[in-house]
Structure formats: structure tokens, C-alpha cells
C-alpha positions, -999 to 999 in steps of 0.1 A, spaced: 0 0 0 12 31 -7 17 65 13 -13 90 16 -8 120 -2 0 150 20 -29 173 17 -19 197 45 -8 225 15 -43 224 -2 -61 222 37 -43 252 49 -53 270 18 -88 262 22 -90 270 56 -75 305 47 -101 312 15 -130 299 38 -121 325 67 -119 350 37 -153 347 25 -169 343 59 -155 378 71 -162 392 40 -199 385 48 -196 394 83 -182 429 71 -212 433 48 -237 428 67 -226 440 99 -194 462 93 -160 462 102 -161 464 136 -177 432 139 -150 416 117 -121 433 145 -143 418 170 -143 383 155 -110 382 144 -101 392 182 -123 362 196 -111 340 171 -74 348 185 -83 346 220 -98 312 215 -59 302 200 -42 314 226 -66 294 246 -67 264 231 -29 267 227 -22 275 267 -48 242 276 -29 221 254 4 231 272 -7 223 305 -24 189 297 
């Protein structure tokens, strides 16, 4: 059997176009300050998640 291909490239990449679009949205529907104030939950919730996985 051979290896799985590496998709983590084409994942990534998604990820980042998909985040794109979605604060797009946000902004035009509700503005930018709503967009800061995701992007700041959004990074709180790394840092989070990040410190968590640290201690355990």
C-alpha cells in the first residue's frame, strides 16, 4: 500500500479562502467592527486552546 498523499498545502489553503469569504460576509452585513471583533475572539480562542494544550 502506498503513502497517503499530504494534503496539509491544499487544507491550509482552504481553511485561509474559507475565513476570507466568511469575514467578507460578516463585514457586509454588519461592518468592520464586527470583523475586528471576530478576528479578536477568534485569536483569543488560540491562545486558549494553545495554553490548555500546554498544560495537559
Amino acid at each position: 500500500m502506498d503513502a497517503a498523499p499530504n494534503y496539509t498545502t491544499a487544507a491550509l489553503v482552504m481553511g485561509a479562502v474559507n475565513l476570507l469569504w466568511i469575514l467578507m460576509v460578516i463585514r457586509a452585513v454588519f461592518g468592520f467592527g464586527a470583523v475586528v471583533a471576530v478576528g479578536y475572539g477568534i485569536d483569543r480562542l488560540i491562545v486558549w486552546r494553545a495554553r490548555r494544550r500546554r498544560v495537559g
